[in-house]
Backbone as a printed PyTorch tensor [residue, N CA C, xyz], in Angstrom:
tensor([[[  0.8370,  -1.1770,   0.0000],
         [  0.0000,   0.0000,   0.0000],
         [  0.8790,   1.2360,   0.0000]],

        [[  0.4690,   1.8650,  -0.7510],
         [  1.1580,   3.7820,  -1.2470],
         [  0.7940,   4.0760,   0.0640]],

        [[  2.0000,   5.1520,   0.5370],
         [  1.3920,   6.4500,   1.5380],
         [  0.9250,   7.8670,   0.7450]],

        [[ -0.4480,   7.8450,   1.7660],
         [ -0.9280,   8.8700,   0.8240],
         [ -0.3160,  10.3300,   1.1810]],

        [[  0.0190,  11.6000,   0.1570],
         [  0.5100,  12.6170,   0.8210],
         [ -0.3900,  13.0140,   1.4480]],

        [[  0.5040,  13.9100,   2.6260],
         [ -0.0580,  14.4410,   4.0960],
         [ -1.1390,  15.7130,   3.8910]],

        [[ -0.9870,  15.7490,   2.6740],
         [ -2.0350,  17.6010,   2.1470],
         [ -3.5490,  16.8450,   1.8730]],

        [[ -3.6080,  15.4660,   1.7290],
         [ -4.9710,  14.6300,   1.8720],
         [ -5.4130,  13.6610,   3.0600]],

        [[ -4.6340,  14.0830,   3.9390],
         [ -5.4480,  13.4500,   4.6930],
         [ -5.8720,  14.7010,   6.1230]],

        [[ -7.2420,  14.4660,   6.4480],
         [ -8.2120,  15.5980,   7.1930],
         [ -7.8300,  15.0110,   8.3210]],

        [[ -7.6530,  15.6810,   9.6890],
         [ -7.5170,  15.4080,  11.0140],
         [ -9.1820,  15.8240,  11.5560]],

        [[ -9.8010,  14.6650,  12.4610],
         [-10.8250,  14.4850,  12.8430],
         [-11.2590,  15.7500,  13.8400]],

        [[ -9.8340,  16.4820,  14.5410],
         [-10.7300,  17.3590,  15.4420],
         [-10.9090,  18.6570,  14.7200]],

        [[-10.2180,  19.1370,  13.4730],
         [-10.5480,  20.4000,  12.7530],
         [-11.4360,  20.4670,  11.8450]],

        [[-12.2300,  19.1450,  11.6600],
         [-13.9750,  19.5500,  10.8250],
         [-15.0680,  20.5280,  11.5190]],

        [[-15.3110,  21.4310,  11.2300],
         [-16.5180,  22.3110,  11.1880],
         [-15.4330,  24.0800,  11.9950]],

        [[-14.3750,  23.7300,  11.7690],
         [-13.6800,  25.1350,  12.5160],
         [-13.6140,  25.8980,  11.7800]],

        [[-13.7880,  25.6340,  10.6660],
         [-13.9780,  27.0370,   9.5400],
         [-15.4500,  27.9060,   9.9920]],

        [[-16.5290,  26.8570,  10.0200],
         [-17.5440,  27.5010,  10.6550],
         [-17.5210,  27.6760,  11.5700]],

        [[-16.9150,  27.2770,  12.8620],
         [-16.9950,  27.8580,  13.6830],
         [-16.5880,  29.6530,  13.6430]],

        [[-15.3630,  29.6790,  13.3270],
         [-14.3770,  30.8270,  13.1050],
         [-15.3060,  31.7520,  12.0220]],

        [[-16.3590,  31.5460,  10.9150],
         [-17.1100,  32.0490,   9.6540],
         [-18.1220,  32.6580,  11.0590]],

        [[-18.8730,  31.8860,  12.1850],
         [-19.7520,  32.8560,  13.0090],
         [-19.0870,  33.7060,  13.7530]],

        [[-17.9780,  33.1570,  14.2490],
         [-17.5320,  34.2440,  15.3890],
         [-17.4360,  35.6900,  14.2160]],

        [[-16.5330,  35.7340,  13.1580],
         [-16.1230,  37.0360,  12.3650],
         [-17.5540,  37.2990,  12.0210]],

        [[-18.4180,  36.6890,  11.0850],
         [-19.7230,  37.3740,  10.8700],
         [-20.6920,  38.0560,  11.9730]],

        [[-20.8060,  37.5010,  13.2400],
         [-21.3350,  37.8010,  14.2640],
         [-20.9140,  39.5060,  14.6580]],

        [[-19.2870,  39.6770,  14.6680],
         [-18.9020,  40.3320,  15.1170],
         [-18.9870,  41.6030,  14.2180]],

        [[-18.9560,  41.7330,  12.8660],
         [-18.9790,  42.0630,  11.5880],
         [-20.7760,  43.0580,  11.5250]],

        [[-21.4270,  41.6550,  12.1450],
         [-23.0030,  42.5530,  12.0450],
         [-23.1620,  43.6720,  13.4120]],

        [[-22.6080,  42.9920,  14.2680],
         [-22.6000,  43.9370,  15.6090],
         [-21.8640,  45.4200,  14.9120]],

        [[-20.7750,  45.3530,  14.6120],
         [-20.1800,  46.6160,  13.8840],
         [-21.1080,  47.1150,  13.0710]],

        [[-21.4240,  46.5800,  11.9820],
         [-22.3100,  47.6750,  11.1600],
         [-23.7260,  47.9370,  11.6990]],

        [[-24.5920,  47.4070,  12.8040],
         [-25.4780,  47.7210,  12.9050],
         [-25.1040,  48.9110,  14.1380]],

        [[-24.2190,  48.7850,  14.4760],
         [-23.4690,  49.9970,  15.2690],
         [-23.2490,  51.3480,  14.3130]],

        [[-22.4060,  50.9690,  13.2500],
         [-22.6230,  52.2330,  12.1470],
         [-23.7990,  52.5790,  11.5820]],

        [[-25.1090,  51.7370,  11.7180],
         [-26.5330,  52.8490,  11.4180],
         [-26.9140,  53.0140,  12.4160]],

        [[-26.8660,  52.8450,  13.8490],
         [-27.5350,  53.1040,  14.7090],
         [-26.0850,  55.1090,  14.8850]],

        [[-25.2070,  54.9380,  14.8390],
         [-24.8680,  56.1130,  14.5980],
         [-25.2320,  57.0590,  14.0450]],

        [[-25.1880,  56.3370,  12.4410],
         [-25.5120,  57.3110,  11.7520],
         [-27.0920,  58.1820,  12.1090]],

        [[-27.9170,  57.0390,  12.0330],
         [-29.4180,  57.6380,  12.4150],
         [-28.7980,  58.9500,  13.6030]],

        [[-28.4470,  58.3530,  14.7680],
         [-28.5310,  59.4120,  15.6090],
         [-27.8630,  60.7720,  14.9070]],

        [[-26.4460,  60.8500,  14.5220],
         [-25.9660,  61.8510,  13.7760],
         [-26.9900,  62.5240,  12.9370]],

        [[-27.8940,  62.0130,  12.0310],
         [-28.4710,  62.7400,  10.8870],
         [-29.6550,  63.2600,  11.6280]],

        [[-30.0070,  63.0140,  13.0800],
         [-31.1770,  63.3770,  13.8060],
         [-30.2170,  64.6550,  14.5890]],

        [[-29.4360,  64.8490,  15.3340],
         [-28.3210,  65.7460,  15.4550],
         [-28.1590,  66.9310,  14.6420]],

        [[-27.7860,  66.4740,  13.4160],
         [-27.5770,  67.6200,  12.3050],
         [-29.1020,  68.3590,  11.8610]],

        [[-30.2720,  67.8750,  11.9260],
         [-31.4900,  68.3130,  11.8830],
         [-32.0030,  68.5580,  12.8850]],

        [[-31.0550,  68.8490,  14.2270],
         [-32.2070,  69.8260,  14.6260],
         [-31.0610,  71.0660,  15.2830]],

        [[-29.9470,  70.5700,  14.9220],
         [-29.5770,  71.8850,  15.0840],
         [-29.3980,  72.6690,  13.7150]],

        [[-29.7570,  72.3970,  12.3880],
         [-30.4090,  72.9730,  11.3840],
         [-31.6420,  73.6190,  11.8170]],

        [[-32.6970,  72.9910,  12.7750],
         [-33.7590,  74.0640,  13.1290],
         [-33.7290,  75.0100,  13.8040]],

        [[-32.6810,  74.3300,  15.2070],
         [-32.3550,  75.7180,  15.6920],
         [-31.8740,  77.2060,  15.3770]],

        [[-30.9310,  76.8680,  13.8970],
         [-30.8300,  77.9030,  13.1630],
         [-31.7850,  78.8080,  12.5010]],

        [[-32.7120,  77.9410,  12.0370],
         [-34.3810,  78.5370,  11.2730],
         [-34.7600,  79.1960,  12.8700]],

        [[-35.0790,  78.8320,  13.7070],
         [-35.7000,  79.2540,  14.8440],
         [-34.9310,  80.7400,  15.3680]],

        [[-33.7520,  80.3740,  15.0160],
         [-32.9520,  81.8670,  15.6660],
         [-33.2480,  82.7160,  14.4880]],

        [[-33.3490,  82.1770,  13.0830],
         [-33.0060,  83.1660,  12.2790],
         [-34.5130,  84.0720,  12.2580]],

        [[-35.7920,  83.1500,  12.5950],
         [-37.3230,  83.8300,  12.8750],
         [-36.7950,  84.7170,  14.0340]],

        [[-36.3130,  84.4660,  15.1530],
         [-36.1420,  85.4350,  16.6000],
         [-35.0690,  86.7310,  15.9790]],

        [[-34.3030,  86.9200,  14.9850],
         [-33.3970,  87.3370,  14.2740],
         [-33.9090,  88.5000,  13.6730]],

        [[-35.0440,  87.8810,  12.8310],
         [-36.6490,  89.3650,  11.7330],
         [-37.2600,  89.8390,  12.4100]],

        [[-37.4840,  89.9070,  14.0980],
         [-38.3390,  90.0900,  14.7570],
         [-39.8940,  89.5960,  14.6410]],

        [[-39.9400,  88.1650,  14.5770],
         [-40.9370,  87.2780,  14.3490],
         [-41.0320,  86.0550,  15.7190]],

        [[-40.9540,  86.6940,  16.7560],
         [-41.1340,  85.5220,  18.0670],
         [-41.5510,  85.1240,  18.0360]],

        [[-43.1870,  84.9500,  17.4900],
         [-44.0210,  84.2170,  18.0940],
         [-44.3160,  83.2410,  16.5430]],

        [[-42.7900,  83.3600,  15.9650],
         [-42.7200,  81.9920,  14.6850],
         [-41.4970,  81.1890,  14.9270]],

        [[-41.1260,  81.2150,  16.5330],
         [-39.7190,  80.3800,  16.5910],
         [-40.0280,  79.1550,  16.2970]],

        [[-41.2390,  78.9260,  17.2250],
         [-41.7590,  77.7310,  17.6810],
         [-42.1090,  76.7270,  16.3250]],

        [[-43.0240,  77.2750,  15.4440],
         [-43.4470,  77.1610,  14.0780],
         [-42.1190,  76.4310,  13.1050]],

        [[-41.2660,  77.6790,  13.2380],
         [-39.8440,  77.4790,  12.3420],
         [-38.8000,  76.3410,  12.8830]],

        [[-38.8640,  76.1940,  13.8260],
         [-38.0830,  75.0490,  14.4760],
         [-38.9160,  73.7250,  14.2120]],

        [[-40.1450,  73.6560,  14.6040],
         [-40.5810,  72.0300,  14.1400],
         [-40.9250,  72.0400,  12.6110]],

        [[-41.2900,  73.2560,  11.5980],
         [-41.2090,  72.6210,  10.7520],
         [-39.5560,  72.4210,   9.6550]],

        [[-38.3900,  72.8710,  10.3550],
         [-37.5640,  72.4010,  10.1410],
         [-36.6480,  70.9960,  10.3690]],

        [[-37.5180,  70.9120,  11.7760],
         [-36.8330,  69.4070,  12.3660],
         [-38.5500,  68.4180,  11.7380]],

        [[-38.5140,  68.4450,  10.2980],
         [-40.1850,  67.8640,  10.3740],
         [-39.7660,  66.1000,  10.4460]],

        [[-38.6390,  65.4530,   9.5760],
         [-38.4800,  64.1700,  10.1560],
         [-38.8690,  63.9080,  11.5530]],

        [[-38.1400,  64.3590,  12.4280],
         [-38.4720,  63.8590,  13.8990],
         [-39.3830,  65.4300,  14.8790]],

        [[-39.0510,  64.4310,  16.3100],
         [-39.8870,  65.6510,  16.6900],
         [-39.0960,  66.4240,  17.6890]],

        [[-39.1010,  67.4430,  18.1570],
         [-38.3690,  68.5100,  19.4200],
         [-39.3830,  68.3830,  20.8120]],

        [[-38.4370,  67.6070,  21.7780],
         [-38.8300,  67.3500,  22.4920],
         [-39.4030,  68.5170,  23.6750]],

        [[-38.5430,  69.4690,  23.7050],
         [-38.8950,  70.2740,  24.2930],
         [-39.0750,  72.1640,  23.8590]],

        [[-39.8270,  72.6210,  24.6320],
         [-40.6750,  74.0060,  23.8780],
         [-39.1270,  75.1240,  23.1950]],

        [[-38.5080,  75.1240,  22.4520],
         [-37.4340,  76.1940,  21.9470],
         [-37.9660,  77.6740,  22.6650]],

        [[-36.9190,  78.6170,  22.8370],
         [-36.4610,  79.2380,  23.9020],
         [-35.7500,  80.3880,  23.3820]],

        [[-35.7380,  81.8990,  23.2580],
         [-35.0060,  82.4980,  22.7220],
         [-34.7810,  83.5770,  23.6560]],

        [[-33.2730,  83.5520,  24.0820],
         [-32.5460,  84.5030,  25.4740],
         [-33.2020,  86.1620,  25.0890]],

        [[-33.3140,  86.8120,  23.9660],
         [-33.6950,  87.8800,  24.2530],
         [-34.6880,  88.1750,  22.6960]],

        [[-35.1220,  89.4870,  22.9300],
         [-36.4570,  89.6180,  21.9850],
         [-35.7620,  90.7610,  21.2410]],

        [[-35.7810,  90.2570,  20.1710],
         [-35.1280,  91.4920,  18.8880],
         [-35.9700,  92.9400,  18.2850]],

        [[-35.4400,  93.8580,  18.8010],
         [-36.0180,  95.5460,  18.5500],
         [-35.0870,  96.0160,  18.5290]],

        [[-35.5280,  97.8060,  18.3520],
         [-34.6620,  98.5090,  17.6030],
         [-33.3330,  98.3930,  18.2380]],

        [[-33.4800,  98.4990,  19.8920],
         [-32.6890,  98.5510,  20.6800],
         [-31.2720,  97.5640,  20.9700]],

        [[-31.6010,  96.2080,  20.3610],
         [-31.0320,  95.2140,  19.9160],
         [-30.2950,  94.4370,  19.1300]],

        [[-30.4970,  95.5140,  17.8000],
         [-29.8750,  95.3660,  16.7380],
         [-28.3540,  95.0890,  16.6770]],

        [[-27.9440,  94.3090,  16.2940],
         [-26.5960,  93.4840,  16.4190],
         [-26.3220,  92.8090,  17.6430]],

        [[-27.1630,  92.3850,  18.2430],
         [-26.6890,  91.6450,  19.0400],
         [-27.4240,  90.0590,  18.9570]],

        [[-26.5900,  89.2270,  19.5390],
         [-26.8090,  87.5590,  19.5530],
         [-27.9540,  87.3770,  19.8990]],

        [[-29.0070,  86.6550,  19.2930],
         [-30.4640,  85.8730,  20.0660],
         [-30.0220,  84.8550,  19.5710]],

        [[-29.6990,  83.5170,  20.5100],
         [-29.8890,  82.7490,  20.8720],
         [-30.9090,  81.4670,  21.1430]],

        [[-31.8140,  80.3180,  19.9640],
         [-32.7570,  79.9260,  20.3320],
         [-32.2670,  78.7870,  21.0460]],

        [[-32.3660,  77.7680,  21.9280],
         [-31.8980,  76.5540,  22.6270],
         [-33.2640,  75.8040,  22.8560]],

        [[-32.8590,  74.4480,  22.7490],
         [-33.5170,  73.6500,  24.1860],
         [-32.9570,  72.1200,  24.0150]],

        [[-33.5120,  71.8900,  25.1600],
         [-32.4780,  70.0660,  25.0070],
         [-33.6270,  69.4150,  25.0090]],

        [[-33.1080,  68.0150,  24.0050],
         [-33.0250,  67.2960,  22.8910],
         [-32.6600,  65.8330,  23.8610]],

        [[-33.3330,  64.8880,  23.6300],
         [-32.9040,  63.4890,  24.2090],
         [-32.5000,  62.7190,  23.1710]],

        [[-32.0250,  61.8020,  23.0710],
         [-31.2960,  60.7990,  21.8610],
         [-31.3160,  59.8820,  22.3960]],

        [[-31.7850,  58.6650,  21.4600],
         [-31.9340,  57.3070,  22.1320],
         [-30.8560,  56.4410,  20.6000]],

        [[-30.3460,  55.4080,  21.5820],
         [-29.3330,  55.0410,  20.6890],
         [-29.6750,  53.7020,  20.6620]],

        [[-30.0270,  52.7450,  19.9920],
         [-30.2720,  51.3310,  19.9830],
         [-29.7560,  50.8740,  19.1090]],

        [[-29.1360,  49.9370,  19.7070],
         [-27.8590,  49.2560,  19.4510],
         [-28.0830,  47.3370,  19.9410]],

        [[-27.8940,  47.0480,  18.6550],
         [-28.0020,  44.8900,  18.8050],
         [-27.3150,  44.3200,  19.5990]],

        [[-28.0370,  43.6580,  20.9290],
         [-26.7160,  42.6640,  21.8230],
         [-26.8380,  43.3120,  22.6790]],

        [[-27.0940,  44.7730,  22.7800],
         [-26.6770,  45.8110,  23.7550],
         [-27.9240,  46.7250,  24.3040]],

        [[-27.3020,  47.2310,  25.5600],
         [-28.7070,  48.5570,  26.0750],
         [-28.6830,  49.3160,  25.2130]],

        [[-29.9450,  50.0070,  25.3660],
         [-30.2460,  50.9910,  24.6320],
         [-29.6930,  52.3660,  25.5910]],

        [[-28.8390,  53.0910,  24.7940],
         [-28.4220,  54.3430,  25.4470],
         [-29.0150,  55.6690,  25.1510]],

        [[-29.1750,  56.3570,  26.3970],
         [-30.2710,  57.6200,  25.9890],
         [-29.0420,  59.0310,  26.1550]],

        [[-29.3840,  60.0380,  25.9170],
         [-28.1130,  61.0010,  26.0610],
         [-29.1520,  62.4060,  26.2240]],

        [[-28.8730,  63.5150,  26.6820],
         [-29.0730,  64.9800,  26.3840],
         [-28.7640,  65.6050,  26.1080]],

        [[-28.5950,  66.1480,  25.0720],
         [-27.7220,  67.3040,  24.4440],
         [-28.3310,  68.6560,  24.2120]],

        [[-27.9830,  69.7990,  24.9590],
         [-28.5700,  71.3520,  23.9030],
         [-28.3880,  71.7730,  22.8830]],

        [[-29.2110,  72.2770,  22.2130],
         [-29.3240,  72.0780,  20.8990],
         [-29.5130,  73.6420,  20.8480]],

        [[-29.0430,  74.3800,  19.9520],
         [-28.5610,  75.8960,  19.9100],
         [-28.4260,  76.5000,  18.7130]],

        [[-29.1080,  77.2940,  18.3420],
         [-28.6830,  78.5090,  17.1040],
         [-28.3420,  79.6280,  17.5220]],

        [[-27.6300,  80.1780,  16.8680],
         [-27.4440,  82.0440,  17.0450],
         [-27.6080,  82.5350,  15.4970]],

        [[-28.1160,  84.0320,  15.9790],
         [-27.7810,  84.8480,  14.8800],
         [-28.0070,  86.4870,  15.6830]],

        [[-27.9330,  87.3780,  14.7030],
         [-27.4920,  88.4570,  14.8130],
         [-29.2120,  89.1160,  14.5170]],

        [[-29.4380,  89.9140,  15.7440],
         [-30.5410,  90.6860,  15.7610],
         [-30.4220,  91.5820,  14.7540]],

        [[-31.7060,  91.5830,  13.6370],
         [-31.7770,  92.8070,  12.4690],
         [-32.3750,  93.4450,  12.6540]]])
């Protein structure tokens, strides 16, 4: 009897370790990217509403107060503003060039696979220049 070469013959305890090793990397692989949309979502919810806060300052800005409120949710219209927007001072003649300020804080919920769900607060802020 021939000896057969050693590149054909399979050792009994390394059948199925490719799969084993194929879940651990894929497993770990989906945890990562479902981590990069659960980011991203939060980021693109982030960038829209402090885009409203800007609309909201820029209404407190024309002397139009009582359209902060208006201009801020229908700028953040994807999601919603959790709490009532806020503008430090009221723009007249007397005012002119100076900062109004609209704010208010904003909760963020982060959900994430495998894992808690993390909540955060952030203020959320425009300025502009009283006209």
């Amino acid at each position: 009897m021939k000896d057969l070469p050693t590149r054909h013959i399979k050792h009994k305890g390394e059948r199925g370790a490719a799969a084993v090793e194929f879940a651990l990397v894929v497993s770990l692989l989906l945890i990562i990217i479902f981590g990069i949309v659960a980011f991203g979502r939060v980021y693109s919810e982030l960038e829209v509403m402090e885009s409203a806060a800007r609309e909201g300052a820029r209404a407190a800005a024309v002397r139009a107060p009582d359209e902060i409120v208006a201009a801020v949710n229908d700028a953040a219209a994807p999601y919603s503003v959790d709490n009532t927007p806020t503008a430090n001072l009221v723009c007249d003649d007397a005012t002119v060039g100076q900062r109004v300020t609209v704010s208010w804080n904003q909760d963020f919920d982060v959900q994430l696979v495998l894992a808690p769900a993390v909540n955060f607060t952030r203020q959320i802020r425009g300025v502009f220049r009283c006209e």
